[in-house]
matplotlib code that plots the C-alpha trace (Angstrom):
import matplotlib.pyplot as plt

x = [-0.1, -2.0, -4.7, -6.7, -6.5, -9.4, -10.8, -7.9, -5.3, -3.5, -0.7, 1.5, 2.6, 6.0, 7.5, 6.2, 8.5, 9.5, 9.9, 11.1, 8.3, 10.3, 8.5, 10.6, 11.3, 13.6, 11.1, 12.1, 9.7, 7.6, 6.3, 3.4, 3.3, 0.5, 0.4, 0.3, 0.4, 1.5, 1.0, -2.5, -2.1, -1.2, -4.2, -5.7, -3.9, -0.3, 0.2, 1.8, 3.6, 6.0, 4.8, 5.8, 6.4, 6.8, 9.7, 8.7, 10.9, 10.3, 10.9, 12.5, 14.6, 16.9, 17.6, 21.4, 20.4, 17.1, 17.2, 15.2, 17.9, 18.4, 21.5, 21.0, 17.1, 16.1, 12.7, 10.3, 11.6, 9.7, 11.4, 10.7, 9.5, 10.8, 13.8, 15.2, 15.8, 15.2, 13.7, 14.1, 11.7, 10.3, 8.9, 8.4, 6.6, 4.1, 0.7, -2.0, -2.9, -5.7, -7.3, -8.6, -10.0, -9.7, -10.0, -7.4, -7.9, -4.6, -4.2, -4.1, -0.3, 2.6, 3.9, 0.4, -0.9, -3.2, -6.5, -8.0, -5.9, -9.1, -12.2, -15.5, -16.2, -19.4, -18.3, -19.6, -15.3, -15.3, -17.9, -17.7, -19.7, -21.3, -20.7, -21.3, -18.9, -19.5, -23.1, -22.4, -22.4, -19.1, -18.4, -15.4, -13.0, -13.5, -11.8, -10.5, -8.5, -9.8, -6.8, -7.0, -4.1, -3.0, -1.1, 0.9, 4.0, 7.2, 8.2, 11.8, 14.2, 16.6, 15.3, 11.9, 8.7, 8.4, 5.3, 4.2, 1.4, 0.8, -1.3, -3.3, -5.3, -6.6, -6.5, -4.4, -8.0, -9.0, -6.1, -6.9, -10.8, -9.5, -7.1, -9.4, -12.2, -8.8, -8.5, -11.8, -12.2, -10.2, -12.8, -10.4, -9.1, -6.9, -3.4, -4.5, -2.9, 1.0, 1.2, 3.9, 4.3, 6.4, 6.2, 5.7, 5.8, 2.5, 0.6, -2.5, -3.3, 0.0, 1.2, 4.1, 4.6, 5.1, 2.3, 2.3, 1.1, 0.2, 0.1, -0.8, 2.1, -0.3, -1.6, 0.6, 2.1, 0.9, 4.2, 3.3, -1.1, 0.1, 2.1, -0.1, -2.9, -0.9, -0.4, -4.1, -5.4, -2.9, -4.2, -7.6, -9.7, -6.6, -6.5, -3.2, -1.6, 0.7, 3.4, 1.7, 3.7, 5.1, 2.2, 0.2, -2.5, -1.4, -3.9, -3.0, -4.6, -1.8, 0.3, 3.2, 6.0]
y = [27.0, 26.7, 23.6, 23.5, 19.5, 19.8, 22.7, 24.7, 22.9, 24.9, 23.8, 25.4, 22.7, 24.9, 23.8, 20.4, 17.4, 15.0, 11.5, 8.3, 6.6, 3.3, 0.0, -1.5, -4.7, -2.7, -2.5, -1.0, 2.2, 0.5, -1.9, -1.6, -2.4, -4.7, -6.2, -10.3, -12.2, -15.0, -15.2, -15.8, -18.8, -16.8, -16.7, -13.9, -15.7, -15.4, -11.3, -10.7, -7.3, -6.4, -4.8, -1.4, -1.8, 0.1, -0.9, -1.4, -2.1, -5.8, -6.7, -9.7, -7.9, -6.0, -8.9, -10.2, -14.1, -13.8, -14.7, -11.4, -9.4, -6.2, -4.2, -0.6, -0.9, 1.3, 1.6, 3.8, 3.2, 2.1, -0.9, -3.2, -6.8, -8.4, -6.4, -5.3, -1.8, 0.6, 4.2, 6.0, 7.5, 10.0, 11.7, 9.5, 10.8, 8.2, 7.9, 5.9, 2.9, 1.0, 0.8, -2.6, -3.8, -7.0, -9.1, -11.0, -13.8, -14.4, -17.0, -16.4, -16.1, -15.0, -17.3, -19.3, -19.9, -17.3, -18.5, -16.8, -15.1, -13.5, -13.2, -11.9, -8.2, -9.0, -12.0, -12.2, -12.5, -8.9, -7.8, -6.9, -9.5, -9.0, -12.0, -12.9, -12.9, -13.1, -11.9, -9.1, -8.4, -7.7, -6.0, -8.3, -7.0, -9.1, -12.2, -10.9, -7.9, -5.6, -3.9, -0.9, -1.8, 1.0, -0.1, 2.7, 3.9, 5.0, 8.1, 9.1, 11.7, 9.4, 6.3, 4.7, 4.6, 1.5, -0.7, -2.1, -2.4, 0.0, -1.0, 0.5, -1.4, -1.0, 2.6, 3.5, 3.2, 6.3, 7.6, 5.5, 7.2, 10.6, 10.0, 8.4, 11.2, 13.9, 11.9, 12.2, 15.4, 15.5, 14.2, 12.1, 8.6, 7.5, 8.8, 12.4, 13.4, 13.1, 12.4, 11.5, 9.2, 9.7, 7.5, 8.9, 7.9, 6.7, 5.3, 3.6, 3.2, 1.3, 0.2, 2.3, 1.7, 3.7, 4.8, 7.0, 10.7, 11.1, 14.3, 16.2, 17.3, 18.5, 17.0, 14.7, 15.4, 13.7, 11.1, 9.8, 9.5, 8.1, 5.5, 4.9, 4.5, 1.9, -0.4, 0.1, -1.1, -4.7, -5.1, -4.8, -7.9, -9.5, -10.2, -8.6, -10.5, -9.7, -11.6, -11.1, -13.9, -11.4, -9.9, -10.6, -8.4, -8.6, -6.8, -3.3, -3.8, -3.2, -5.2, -6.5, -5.9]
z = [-12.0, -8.3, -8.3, -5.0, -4.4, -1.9, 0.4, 1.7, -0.2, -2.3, -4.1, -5.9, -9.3, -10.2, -13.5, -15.0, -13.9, -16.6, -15.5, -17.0, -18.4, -19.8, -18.0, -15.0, -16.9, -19.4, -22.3, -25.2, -26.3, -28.9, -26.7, -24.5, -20.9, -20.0, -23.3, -22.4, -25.8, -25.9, -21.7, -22.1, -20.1, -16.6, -14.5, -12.5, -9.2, -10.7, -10.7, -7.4, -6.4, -3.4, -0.5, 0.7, 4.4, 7.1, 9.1, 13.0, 15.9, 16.0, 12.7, 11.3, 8.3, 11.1, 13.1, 11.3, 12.6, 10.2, 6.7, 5.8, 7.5, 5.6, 6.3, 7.5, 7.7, 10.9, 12.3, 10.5, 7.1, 4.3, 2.4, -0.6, 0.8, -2.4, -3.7, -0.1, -1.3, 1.8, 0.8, 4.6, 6.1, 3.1, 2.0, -0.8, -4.1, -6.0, -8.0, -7.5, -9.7, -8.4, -5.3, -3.6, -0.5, 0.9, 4.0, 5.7, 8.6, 10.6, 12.9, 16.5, 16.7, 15.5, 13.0, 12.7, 9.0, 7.5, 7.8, 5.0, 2.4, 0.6, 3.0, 1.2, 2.5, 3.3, 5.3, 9.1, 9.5, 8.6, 11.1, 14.9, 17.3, 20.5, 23.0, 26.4, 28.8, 32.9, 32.3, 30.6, 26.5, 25.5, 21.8, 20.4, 17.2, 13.9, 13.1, 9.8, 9.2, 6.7, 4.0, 1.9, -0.9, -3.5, -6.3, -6.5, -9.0, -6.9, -8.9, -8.6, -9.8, -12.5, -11.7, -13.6, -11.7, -9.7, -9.3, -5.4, -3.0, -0.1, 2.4, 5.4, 7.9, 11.7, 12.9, 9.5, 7.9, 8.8, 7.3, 4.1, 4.4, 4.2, 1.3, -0.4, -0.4, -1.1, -4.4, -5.4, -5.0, -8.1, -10.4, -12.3, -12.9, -9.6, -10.9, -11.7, -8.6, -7.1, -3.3, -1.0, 2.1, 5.5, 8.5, 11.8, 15.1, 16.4, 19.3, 20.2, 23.9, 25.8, 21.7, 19.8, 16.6, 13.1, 11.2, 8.1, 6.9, 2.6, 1.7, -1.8, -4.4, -6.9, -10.5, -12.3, -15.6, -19.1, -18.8, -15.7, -16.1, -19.6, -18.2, -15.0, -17.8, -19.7, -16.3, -15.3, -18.3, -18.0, -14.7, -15.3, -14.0, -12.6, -8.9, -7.4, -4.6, -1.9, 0.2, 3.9, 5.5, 7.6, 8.9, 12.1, 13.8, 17.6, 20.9, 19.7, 16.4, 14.3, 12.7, 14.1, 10.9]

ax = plt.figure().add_subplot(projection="3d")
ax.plot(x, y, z, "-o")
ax.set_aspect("equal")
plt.show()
């Protein structure tokens, strides 16, 4: 079966794939992912996910001396912030699961605090300012970083889907914009469709770094929206949150790990 996933997108779905749908945790079949009793106390703040990251030149998990030193991590590939696990460079198959935005105030250098962890979108932080600067008005970047974070499922041959965060900010966001309207033009709930990611190599102005291409695979199978379903539904009105100690937006406007 052919399914055009948006105006001169054809893909071609071959033979249905059949995935593992157990939970990560090693649940047995009869129970329900998301299902909380008896963990009614957790509060919205205590669900936090790894990060999928990008590996860039500078970062601290291939330096040996660091403690987040991860053996055989090159630049460009996309790694697990929490488990260490390194997936290359892709393409790497996954679902969506939710979709958030949020805003993020770093300090002014690397290592700094985070200012703000969860700035409002409607916050001044999030806008661009106009200042004055030797008599002339000068159009400055804002203070907080705005994020678009997919909870996504990692779906692998043999292996059971995988819950994490990917995020894209600063001139990924366009990237983010066109993805986004690619998904709706499915007209369904936000793991109808089965995408991959790559990282490539990118560039803004004097600034290298790695940035990342998501393209269509074609609709996912009943197993996989069943099971996507199942973790949307636990997750619903909690607040996700992410590890971004190792982040920090430097002059180029990406960030620097």
């Amino acid at each position: 079966m052919r399914t055009k996933l948006a105006p001169s997108i054809d893909v071609d779905h071959g033979e249905p794939r059949t995935l593992a749908t157990k939970p990560p945790s090693g649940l047995q079949d009869w129970i329900k992912p998301g299902d909380a009793r008896g963990d009614e106390a957790i509060e919205r703040g205590d669900v936090k996910l790894p990060l999928l990251r990008v590996c860039q030149a500078l970062a601290p998990q291939r330096v040996e001396s660091d403690a987040r030193y991860l053996a055989g991590l090159q630049e460009g590939d996309l790694f697990n912030d929490l488990t260490g696990e390194i997936y290359g460079r892709g393409p790497l198959p996954f679902v969506v699961v939710r979709f958030d935005k949020r805003g993020v105030q770093f300090g002014a250098n690397y290592g700094d605090p985070i200012v703000d962890m969860n700035v409002p979108l409607d916050d001044p932080r999030m806008a661009f300012e106009t200042i004055e600067k030797d008599g002339a008005a000068v159009r400055v970047k804002p203070r907080a970083t705005l994020f678009y974070d997919y909870t996504i499922l990692i779906l692998r041959e043999s292996a059971v889907p995988e819950l994490i965060v990917f995020s894209l900010k600063t001139t990924q966001l366009k990237k983010g914009r066109e993805f986004n309207s690619r998904r709706r033009m499915l007209n369904g709930p936000a793991w109808a469709g089965t995408w991959t990611v790559k990282t490539i190599a990118d560039k803004k102005d004097a600034y290298n770094f790695r940035g990342v291409v998501i393209e269509p695979v074609g609709l996912s199978d009943r197993a996989t929206c069943d099971y996507a379903e199942r973790l949307y539904e636990g997750l619903k009105g909690k607040r996700i949150a992410v590890d971004r100690a190792d982040d920090f937006v430097d002059a180029s406007g990406e960030t620097r790990f």
